[in-house]
C-alpha positions in Angstrom: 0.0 0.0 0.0 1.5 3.2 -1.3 2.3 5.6 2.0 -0.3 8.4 3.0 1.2 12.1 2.0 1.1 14.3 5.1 -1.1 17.4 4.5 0.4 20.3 3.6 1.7 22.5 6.6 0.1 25.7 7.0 1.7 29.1 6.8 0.4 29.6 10.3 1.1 26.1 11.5 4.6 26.4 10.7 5.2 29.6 12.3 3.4 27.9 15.4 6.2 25.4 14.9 8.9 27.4 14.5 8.1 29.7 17.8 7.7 26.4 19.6 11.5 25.3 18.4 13.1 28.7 19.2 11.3 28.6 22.8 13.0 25.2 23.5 15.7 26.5 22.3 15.8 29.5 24.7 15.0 27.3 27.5 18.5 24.7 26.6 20.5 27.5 27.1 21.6 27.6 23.4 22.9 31.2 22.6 21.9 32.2 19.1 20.7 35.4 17.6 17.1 36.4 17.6 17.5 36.1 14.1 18.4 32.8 14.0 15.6 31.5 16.4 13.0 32.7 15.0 13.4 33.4 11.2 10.7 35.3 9.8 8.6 33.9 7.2 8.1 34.8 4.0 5.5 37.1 3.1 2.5 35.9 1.4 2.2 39.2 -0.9 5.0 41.4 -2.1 5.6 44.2 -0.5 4.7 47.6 -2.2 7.7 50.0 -2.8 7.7 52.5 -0.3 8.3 55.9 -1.0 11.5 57.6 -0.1 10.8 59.9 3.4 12.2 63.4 3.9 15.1 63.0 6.6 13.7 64.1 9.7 15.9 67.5 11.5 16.7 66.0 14.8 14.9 66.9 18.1 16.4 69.6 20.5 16.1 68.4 23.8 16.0 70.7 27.0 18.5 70.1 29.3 17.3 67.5 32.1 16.3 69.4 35.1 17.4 68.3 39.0 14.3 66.5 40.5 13.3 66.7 43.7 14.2 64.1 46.1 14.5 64.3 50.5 18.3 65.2 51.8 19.0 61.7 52.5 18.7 60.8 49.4 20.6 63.6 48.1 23.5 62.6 50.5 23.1 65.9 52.6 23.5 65.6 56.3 19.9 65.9 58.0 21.1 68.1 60.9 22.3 70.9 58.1 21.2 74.0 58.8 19.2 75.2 56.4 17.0 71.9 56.4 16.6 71.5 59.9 15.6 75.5 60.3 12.9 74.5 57.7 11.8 71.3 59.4 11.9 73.7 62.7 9.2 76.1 60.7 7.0 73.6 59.3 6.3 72.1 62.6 5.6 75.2 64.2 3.2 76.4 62.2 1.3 72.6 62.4 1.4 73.2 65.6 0.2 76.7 65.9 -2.6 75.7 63.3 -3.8 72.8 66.0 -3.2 74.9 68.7 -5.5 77.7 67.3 -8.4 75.2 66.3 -8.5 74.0 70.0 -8.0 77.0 71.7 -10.9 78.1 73.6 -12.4 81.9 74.5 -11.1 83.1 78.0 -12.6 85.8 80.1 -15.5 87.8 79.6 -17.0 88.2 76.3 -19.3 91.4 75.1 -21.9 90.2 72.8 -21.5 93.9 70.9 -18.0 92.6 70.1 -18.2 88.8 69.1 -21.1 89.2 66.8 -21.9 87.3 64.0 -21.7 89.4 60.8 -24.2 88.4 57.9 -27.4 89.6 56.5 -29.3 87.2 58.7 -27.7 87.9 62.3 -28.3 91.2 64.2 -26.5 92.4 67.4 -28.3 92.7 70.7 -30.6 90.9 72.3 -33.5 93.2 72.4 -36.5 92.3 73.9 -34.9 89.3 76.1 -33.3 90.7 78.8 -35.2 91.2 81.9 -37.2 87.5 81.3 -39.1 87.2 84.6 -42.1 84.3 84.5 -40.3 80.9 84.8 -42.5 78.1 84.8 -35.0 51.3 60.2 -33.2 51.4 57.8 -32.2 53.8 55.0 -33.5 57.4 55.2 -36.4 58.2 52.6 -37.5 61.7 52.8 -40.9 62.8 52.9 -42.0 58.9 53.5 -44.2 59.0 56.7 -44.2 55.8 59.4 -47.2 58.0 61.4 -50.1 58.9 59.8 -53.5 60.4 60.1 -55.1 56.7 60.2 -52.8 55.7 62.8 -54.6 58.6 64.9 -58.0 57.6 63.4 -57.8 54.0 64.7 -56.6 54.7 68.1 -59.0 52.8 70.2 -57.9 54.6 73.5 -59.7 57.8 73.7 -57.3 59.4 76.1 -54.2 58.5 73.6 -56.6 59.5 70.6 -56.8 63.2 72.0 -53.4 63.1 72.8 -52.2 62.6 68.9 -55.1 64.6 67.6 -53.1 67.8 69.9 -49.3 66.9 68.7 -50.1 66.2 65.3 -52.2 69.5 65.3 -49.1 71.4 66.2 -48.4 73.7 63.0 -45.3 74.5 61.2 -44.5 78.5 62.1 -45.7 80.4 59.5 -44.0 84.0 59.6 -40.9 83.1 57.9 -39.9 79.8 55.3 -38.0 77.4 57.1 -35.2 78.6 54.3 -35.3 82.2 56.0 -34.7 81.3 59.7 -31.1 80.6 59.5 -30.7 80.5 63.4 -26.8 79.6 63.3 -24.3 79.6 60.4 -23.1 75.9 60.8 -24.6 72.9 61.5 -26.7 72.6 64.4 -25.3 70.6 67.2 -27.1 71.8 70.8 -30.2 73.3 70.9 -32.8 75.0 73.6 -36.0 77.0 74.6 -35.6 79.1 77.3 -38.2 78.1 79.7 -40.5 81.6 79.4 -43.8 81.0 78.4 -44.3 84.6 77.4 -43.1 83.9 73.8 -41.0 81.2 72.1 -37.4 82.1 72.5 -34.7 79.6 70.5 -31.2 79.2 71.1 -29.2 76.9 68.9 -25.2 76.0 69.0 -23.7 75.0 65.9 -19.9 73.1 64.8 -18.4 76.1 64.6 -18.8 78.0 68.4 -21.6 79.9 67.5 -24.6 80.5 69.6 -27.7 81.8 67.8 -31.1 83.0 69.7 -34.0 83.4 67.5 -38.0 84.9 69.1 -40.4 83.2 67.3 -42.7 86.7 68.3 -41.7 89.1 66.8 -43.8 90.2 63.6 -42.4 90.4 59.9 -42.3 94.3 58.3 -43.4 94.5 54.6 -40.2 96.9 52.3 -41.5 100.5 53.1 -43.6 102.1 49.9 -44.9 98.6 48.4 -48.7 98.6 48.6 -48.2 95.4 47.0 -49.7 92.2 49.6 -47.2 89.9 47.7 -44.5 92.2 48.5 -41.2 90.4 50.1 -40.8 90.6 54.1 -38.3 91.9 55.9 -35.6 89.2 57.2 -36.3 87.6 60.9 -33.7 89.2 63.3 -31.7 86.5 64.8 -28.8 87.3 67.0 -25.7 85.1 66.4 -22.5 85.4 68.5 -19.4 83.9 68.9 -19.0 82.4 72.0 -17.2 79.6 71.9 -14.3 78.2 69.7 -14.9 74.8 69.0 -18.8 73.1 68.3 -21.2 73.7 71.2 -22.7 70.8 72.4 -25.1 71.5 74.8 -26.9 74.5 76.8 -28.4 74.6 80.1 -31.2 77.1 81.2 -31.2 78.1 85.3 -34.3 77.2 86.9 -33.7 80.4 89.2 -32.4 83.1 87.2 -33.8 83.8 84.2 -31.2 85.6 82.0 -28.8 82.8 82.7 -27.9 80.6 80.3 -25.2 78.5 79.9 -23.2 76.3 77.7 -20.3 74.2 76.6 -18.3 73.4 73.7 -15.8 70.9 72.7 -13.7 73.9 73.5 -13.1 72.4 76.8 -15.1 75.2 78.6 -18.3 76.3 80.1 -20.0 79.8 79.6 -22.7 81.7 81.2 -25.2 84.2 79.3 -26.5 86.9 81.0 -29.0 88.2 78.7 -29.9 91.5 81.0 -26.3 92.3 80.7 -25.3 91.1 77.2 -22.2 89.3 79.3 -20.8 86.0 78.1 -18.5 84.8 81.2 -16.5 81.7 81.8 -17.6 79.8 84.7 -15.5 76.3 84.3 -12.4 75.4 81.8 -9.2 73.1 82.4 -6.8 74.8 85.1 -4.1 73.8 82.5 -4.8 76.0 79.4 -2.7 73.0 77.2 -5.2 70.5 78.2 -7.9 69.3 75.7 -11.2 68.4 77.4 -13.9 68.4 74.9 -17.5 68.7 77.3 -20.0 66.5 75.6 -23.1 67.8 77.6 -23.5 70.1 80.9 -26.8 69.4 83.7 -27.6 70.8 86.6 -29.2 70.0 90.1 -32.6 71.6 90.8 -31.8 71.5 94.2 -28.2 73.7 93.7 -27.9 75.9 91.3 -24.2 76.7 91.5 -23.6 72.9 90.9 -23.2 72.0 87.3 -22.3 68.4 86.2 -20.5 67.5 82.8 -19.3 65.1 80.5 -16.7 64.4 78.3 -15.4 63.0 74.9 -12.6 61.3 76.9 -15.2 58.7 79.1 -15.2 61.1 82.4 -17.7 62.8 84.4 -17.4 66.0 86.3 -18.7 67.9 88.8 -17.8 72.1 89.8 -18.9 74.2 92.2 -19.6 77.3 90.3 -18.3 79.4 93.6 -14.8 77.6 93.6 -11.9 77.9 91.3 -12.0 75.1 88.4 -9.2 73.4 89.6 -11.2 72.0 92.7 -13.7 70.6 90.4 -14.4 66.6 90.7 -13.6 64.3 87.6 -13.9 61.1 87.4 -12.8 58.4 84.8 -16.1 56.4 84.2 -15.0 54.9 80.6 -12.1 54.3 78.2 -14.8 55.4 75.3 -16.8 59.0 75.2 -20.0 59.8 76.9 -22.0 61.2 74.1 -24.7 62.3 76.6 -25.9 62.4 80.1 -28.6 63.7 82.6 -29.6 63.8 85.7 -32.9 62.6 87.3 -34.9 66.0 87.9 -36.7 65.3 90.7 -33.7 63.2 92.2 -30.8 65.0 90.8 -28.4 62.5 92.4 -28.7 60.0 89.6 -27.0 59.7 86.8 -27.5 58.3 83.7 -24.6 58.5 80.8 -24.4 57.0 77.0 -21.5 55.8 75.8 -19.8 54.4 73.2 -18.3 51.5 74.8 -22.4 50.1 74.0 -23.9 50.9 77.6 -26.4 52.7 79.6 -25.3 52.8 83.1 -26.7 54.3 86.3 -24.8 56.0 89.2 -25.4 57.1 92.3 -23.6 60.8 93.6 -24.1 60.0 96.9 -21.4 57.6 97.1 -18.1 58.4 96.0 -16.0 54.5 95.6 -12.5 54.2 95.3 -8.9 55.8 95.7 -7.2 58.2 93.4 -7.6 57.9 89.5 -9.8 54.8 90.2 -12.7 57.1 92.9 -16.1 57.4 91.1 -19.8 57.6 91.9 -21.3 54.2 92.7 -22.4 52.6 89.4 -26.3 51.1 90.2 -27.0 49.4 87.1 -26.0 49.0 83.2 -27.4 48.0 80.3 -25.6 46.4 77.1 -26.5 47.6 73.3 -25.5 45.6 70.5 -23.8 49.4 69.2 -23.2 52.6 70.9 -25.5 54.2 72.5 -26.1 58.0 72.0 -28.1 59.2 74.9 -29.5 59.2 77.8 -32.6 61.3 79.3 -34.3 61.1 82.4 -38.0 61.9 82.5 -39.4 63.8 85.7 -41.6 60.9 86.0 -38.2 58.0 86.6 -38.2 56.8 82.3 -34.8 56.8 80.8 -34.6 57.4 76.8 -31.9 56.3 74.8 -30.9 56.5 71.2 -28.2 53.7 69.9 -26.9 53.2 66.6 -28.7 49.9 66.7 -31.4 51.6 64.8 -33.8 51.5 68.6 -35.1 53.7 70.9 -35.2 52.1 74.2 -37.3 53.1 77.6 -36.6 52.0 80.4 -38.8 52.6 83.9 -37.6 53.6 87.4 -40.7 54.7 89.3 -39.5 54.0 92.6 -36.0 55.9 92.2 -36.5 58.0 94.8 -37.0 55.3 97.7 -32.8 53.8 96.6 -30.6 53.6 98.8 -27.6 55.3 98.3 -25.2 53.1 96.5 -27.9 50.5 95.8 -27.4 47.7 93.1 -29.9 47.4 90.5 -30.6 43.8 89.2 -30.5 42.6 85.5 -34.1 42.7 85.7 -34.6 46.0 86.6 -32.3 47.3 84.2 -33.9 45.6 81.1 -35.8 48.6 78.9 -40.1 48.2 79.1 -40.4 49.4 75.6 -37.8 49.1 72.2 -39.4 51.3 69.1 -37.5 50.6 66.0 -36.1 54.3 65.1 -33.4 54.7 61.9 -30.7 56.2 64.3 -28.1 56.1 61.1 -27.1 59.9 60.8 -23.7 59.1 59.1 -20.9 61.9 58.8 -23.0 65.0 58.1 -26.4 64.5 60.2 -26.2 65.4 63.6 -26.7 62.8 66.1 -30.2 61.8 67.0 -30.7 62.5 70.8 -34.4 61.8 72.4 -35.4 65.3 74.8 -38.3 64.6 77.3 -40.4 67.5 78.3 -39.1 68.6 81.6 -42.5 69.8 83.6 -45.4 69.4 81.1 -48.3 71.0 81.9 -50.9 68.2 80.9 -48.6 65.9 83.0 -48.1 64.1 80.2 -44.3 62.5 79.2 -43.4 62.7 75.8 -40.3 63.1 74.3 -39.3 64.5 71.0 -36.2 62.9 68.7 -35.5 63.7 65.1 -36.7 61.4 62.1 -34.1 60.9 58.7 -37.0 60.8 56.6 -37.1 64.9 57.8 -39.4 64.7 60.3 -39.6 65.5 64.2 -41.2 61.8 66.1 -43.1 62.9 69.4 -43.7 59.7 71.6 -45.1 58.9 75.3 -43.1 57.1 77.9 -45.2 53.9 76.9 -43.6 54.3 73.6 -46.4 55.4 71.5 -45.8 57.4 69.1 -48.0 60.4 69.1 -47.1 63.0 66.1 -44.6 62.9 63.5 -44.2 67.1 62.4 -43.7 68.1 58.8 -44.2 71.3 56.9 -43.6 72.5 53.8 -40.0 73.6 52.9 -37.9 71.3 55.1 -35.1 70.3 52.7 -33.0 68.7 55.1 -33.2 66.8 58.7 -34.3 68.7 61.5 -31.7 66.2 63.7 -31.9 68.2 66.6 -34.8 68.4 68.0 -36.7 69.9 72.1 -39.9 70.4 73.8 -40.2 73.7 75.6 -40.1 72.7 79.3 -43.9 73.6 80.1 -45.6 74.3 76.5 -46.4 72.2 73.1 -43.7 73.6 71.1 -40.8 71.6 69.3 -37.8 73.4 67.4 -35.6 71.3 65.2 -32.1 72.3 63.8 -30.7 71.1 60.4 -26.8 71.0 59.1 -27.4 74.0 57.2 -28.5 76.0 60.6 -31.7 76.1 59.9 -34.7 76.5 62.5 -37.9 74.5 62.4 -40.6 75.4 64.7 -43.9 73.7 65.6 -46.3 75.6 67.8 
């Protein structure tokens, strides 16, 4: 049988072949010319004849500057002069730059002279000096969780009239919510002063300035326009700055009212007097170097020149306003911040703190424990979070209110506070919540964070507690945990995170991260 003829190779399986030959070749080590390994085939069409090019003038090439590289690598000595005077100068100026960010306000401040310029802030305080009659999950704007139905099929008549008044509560109508720009900065602290003569705002925002907007005065139509459309005059909102770093929280004496006081991350504590139009600092760090952010400030009804505080760095404090600060009490309660505290108003020697070490935890004043950097209150009771929790708010009535970032809002009851012991432990029991509301408490980086505010002395004797909503609402709820109004209006663009109750009346303000003022009433 005659032999079978192999196919004929390909051009492209014999080029596969020859590549394969010169890479065994490379790998045996034999030295040959690239050339030689792999020849290049033929071409399967003749090439065209290519046209003679113009020789090219050649390229003039700049001279190769020095790059820029650190003394070592240069070879230069790191101690030279001229490089350690600059590394001298660079560091200052870091430091003075940190320096001046922390620095807080000494001494007494005039509100004529640390005024807020801006088309929206006035100076003075006109009209407020001389106050005399104290009494789940992702946000969705505009989607409401409370409704009118959920008012319509309330079965309890008491709780049924009790919605159908919060949720009557009406946006303020003199000014947009776009107008009222209480503070330049985000808000961060917020307050009424307790009068019940007219609503009276103060607001604290990242920045250390302290806003006060009164909801009574009345807009004035531009002079010589007949015309009813005709645009208002702007509110007058006085805006000073009092503090250096963000203000975090503000306290309002129940016994003098043109006090006010407040405290920053600055590391200090001011007081207001409004008759005066005085700004005065009543607590800071003896050591001026030493960087003690205050997280929130509370005071005893039953002393008024007792203020408590808390602080970024896990520690509680306590200063006799007649003393010099360095006599002031602190102790170290936690390794992680106390985002917020309060004490019980009717029994102001209870604590409770939030923290981000996940707890709620209650201590007793009455009882100092321990020696040296380890002496603190007597801790009652605590409660575990699965994440941090925010704060903490005692009710006049013995509930505690807490926000966590594990999207709840937790009550818990202490009815018979008054009757411990001092120093008495709580059990587990005790110190399990009565009522979890599932609240989307995920503000993120620019929303500020949500805090739940009882009313201090309502005058229905009703608790309720207001808390900002991420959809851009204000929640009201009871200390049962049912919700009773969820406040809207028209022209909120943004979250009205921090959100009060006036003390006595039905009236809610909410501040935004653009310093805006909402106001129900």
């Amino acid at each position: 049988m005659a032999p079978k003829k192999e196919p004929p190779i390909s051009e492209f399986e014999r080029k596969r072949l020859e590549n394969i030959a010169a890479n065994q070749a490379i790998l045996k080590g034999i030295s040959t010319t690239a050339d030689k390994i792999l020849p290049k085939p033929a071409p399967l069409k003749p090439k065209r004849a290519s046209t003679p090019r113009a020789k090219r003038e050649p390229v003039k090439r700049e001279p190769l500057r020095p790059t820029r590289q650190s003394s070592r690598l240069a070879g230069l000595d790191a101690d030279a002069g001229a490089f350690k005077r600059k590394a001298e100068v660079e560091a200052e100026v870091e430091a003075q730059t940190a320096k001046a960010k922390k620095m807080r306000v000494n001494g007494d401040l005039s509100l004529g002279d640390i005024k807020v310029e801006g088309r929206k802030w006035e100076n003075g305080l006109d009209g407020l000096s001389g106050l005399k009659d104290l009494p789940v999950r992702g946000a969705q704007p505009g989607v409401r969780t409370f409704t009118d139905e959920n008012v319509k099929e309330t079965d309890n008549k008491g709780l049924k009239e009790l919605r159908l008044r919060m949720s009557g509560l009406k946006l303020y109508e003199k000014w947009p919510v776009q107008d009222i720009k209480i503070v330049p900065q985000r808000v961060y602290a917020m307050g009424f002063h307790p009068t019940e003569s007219k609503p009276i705002v103060f607001a604290g925002d990242k920045e250390g300035s302290m806003g006060v907007f009164d909801a009574s005065q009345e807009p004035v139509k531009a002079e010589n326009v007949d015309d009813e459309e005709a645009e208002l005059s702007d509110p007058v909102i006085s805006a000073f700055k009092t503090h250096s770093r963000t203000i975090s929280s503000f306290y309002f004496s129940p016994v003098d009212a043109n006090a006010v006081y407040s405290a920053s991350y600055d590391s200090s504590i001011r007081k207001l007097d409004l008759d005066k139009g005085v700004s005065t600092q009543v607590f800071a760090p003896a050591d001026t170097d030493d960087d003690m952010p205050i997280s929130a400030i509370d005071m005893p009804s039953s002393d008024p020149n007792m203020i408590i505080f808390s602080t970024l760095q896990g520690s509680l404090g306590r200063h006799d306003l007649r003393t010099k600060p360095e006599t002031a009490e602190i102790w170290g309660l936690t390794d992680h911040k106390i985002g917020g505290f309060s004490l019980h108003p009717l029994h102001p020697h209870l604590v409770a703190t939030a923290s981000l070490d996940r707890t709620l935890k209650i201590w007793d004043l009455r009882k100092i424990e321990g020696k040296g950097v380890a002496r603190a209150p007597a801790l009652l009771g605590s409660h575990d979070s699965r994440l941090s929790v925010s704060h903490a708010s005692w009710s006049s009535a013995g509930h505690v209110a807490t926000s966590s970032y594990d999207d709840r809002i937790k009550i818990y009851a202490f009815p018979d506070a008054g009757q411990w012991s001092a120093g008495a432990k709580l059990t587990d029991e005790q110190m399990q919540p009565v009522r979890q509301v599932p609240h989307n408490n995920q503000t993120g980086r620019w929303v500020t964070i949500l805090k739940p505010q009882w009313q201090r002395s309502p005058r229905d004797g009703l608790q309720k507690f207001a808390i900002g909503n991420m959809n851009r609402f204000v929640d009201v709820f009871a200390a049962d945990g049912e919700q009773l109004a969820q406040l809207d209006g028209e022209g909120i663009t943004a979250v009205p995170a921090v959100a009060h109750f006036h003390p006595t009346m039905d009236w809610v303000a909410g501040g935004n991260a653009s310093g805006k003022l909402c106001l129900w009433m």
